[in-house]
C-alpha positions in Angstrom: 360.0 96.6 86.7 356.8 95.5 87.7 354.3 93.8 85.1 350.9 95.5 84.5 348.4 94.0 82.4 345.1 96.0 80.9 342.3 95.7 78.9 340.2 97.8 76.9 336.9 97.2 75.9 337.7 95.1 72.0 338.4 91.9 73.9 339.0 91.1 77.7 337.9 87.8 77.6 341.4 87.1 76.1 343.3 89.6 78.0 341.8 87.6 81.0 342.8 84.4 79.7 346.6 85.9 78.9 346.2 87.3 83.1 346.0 83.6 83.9 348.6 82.1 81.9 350.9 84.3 83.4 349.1 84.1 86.8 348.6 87.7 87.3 345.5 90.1 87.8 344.2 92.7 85.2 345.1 96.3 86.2 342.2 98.5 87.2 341.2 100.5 84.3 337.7 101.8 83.4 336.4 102.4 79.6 332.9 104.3 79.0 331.0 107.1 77.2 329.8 110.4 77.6 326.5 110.7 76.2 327.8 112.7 73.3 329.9 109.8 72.2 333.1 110.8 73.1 335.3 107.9 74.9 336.0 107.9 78.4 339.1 106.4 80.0 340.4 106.2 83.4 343.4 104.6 84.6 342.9 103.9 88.3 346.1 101.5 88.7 349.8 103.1 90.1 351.6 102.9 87.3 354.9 104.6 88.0 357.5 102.9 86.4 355.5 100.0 85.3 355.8 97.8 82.3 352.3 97.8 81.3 351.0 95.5 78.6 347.7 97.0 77.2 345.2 94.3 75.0 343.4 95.7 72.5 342.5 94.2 69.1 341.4 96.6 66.8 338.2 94.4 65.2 334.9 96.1 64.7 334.3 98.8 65.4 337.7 99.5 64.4 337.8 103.3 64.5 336.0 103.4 68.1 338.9 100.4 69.4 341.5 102.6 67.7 340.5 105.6 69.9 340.1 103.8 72.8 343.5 102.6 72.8 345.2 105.6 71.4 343.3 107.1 75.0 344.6 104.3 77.1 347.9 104.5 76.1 347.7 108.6 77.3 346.5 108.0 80.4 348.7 105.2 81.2 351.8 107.4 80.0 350.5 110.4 82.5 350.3 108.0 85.2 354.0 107.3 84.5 354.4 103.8 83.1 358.2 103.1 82.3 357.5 101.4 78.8 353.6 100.7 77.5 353.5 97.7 74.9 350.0 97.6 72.9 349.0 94.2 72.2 347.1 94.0 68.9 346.8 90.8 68.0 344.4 91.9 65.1 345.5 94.9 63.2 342.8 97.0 61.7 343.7 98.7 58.7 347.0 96.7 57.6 345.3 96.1 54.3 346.2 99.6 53.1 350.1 99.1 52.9 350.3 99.8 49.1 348.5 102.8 47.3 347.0 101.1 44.2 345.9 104.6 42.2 347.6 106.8 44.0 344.6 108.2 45.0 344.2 106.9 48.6 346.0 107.3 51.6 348.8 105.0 53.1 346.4 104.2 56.1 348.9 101.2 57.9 351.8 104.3 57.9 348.8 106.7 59.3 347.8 103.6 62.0 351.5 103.3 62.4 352.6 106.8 63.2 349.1 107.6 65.8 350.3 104.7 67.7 353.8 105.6 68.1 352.5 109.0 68.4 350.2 108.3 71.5 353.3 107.1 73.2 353.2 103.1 72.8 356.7 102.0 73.1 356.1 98.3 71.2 353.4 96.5 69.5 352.7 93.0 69.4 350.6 92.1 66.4 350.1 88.3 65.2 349.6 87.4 61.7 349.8 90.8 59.7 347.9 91.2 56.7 351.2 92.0 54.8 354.6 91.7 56.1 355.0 94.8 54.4 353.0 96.7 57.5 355.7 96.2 60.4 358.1 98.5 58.1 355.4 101.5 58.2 356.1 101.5 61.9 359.2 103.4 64.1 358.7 101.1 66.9 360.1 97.9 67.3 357.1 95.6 66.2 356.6 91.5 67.6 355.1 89.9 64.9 353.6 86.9 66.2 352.5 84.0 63.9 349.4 81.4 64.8 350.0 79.0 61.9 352.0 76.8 64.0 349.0 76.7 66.9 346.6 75.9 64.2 348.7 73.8 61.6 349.3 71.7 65.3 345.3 71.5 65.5 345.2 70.7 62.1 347.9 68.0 62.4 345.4 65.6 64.9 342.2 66.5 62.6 342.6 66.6 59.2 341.6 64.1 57.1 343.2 61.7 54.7 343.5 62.8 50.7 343.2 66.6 51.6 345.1 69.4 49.7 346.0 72.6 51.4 344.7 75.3 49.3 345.8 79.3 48.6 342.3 81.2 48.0 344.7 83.5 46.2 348.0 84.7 45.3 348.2 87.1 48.1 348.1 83.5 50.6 350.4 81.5 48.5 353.2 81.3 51.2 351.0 80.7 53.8 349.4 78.4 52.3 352.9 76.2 51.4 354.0 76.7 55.4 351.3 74.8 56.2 351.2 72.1 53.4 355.3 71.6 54.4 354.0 71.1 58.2 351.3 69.1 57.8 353.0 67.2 54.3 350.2 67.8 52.2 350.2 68.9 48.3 349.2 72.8 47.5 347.1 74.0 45.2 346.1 77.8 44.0 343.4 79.5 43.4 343.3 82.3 41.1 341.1 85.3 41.5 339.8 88.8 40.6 338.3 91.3 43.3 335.5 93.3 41.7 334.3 95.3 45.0 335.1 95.4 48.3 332.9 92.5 49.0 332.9 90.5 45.5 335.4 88.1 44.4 335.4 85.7 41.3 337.7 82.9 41.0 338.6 82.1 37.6 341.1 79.0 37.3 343.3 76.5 40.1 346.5 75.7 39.5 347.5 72.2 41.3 345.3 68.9 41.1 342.2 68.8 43.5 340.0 66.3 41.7 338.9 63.9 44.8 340.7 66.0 47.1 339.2 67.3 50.6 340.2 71.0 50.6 341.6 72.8 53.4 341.4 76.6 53.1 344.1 78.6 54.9 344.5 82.7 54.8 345.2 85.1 57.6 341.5 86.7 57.9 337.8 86.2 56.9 336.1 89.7 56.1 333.1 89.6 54.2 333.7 85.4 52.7 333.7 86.7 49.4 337.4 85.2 48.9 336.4 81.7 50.6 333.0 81.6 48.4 334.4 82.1 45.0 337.4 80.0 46.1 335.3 77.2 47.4 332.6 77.5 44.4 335.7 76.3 42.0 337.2 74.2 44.3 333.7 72.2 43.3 333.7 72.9 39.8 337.0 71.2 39.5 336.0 68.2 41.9 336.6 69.1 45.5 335.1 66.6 47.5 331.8 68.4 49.7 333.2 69.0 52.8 335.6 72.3 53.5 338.0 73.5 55.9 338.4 76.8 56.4 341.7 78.4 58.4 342.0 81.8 59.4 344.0 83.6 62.3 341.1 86.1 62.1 337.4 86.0 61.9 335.9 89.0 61.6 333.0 88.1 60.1 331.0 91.3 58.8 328.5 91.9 56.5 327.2 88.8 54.4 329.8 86.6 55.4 327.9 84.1 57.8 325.4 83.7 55.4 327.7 83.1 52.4 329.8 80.1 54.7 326.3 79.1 55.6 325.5 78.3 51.9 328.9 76.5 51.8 329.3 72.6 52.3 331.6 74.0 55.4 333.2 71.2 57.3 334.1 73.9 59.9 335.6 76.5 60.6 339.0 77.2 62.3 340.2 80.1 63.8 341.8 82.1 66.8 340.3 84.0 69.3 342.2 87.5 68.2 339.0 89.0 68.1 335.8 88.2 69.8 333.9 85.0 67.9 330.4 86.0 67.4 327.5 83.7 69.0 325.9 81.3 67.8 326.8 80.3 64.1 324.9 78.1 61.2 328.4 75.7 60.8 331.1 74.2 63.4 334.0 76.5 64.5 337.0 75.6 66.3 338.9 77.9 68.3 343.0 77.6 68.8 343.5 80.3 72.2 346.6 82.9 71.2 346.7 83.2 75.1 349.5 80.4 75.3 351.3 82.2 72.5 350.6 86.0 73.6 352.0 85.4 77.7 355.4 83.3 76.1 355.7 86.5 74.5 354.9 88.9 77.2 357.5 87.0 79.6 360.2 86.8 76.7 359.8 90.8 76.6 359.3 91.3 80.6 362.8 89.1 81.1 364.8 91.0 78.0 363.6 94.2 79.8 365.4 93.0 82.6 368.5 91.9 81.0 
């Protein structure tokens, strides 16, 4: 079965760089408007019978990225693709995996069922928001990790007397994965969400006087988390000079402007969505291409078999 790789328009800078690891070309496929608004998809690569891999994180603007994919996927289906596998290597709406009041919807099981209902046959996601998300789909579902990319990265930088810390309760396990790979204490901080954008950070459990902190979660939204977390992290002694981890930097609304204000060391990160410009602090980026075309070749060869 032949291997076709496509892009749509969220990220092909990485789709490109995932091409080259696995020293193919990107299939031809064109993404536009009509002046109304309404996507426009074409799909001018053979496809019959193909095992086509179609890249698409669903950052901002989510709902637009969604729709573009969910058309993708169509079009590659009527040109007769054997088996389409949507790479999303950020998830959009994976947050919404519980109903809190009962008064919202179940939007990953919603996200979950238009996929599978557009006719994707796989997805391969890295770093969920919950693990809690892959059951909401019906489709077997690759759930990548980065920490061990960036806990290696970590590994030849990090500094002497730091303390991996959990910005919440939600991060806790992430947080102790990284602390037992890199051998360093954990420490927790404790929290209360009073928006969608504010966050205040009430207490730490685990000693930090002295420490240097290193921050790990699986996304940055809005900051609000990392500044309430960082903001104690001083009060109780932190040394000045924070790093932050996240598999994915979205980085809307206030939140350059609140790690601006922060004594940020740097950031770290993936490229699963596209990194904004220029930024007021130092970023590192780990690649996901290494990780995303093992994958791809692990699924192209059991395909096979």
């Amino acid at each position: 079965m032949r291997v076709v790789l496509m892009t749509g328009s969220s990220h092909p800078a990485l789709a490109n760089a995932v091409a080259k690891v696995l020293s193919l070309e990107l299939g031809r496929c064109a993404v536009d408007r009509f002046p109304d608004g309404e996507h426009h998809v074409e799909v001018a690569e053979e496809l019959r019978g193909c095992d086509v891999y179609l890249f698409q994180p669903l950052g901002p603007p989510v709902d637009s990225h969604l729709m573009e994919l969910l058309l993708m996927v169509d079009a590659c289906r009527r040109r007769g693709a054997g088996r389409v596998t949507a790479v999303v290597p950020y998830l959009a709406y994976a947050r919404h995996d519980r109903r809190e009041t009962g008064r919202e919807p179940l939007g990953a099981r919603l996200v979950a069922d238009i996929i599978r209902a557009a006719g994707v046959d796989r997805l391969v996601a890295v770093d969920l928001h919950s693990p809690a998300v892959e059951g909401c789909f019906n489709i077997p579902v690759e759930h990548l990790s980065a920490m061990p990319l960036l806990a290696d990265h970590l590994s030849r930088t990090a500094v002497p007397g730091s303390v991996v810390v959990s910005p919440d309760l939600g991060a806790v396990k992430r947080a102790e994965r990284y602390a037992a790979e890199l051998q360093l204490p954990v420490a927790v901080v404790h929290k209360r969400r009073t928006s969608g954008s504010q966050v205040q950070a009430r207490s730490i459990t685990g000693d930090v006087k002295g420490c240097t902190p290193i921050l790990v979660d699986d996304m940055i939204s809005t900051a609000g988390t990392i500044e309430a977390a960082v903001n104690v992290l001083l009060e109780a002694g932190c040394k000045p000079e924070v790093t932050v981890v996240a598999t994915h930097s979205l980085l809307v609304g206030p939140a350059i402007d609140r790690l601006g204000r922060l004594p940020l060391r740097r950031l770290i990160t993936t490229d699963s969505v596209p990194m904004i410009g220029r930024l007021p602090f130092q970023v590192e980026v780990v690649s996901l291409a290494p990780l995303l075309g093992r994958t791809i070749e692990l699924l192209r060869l059991g395909a096979q078999g």
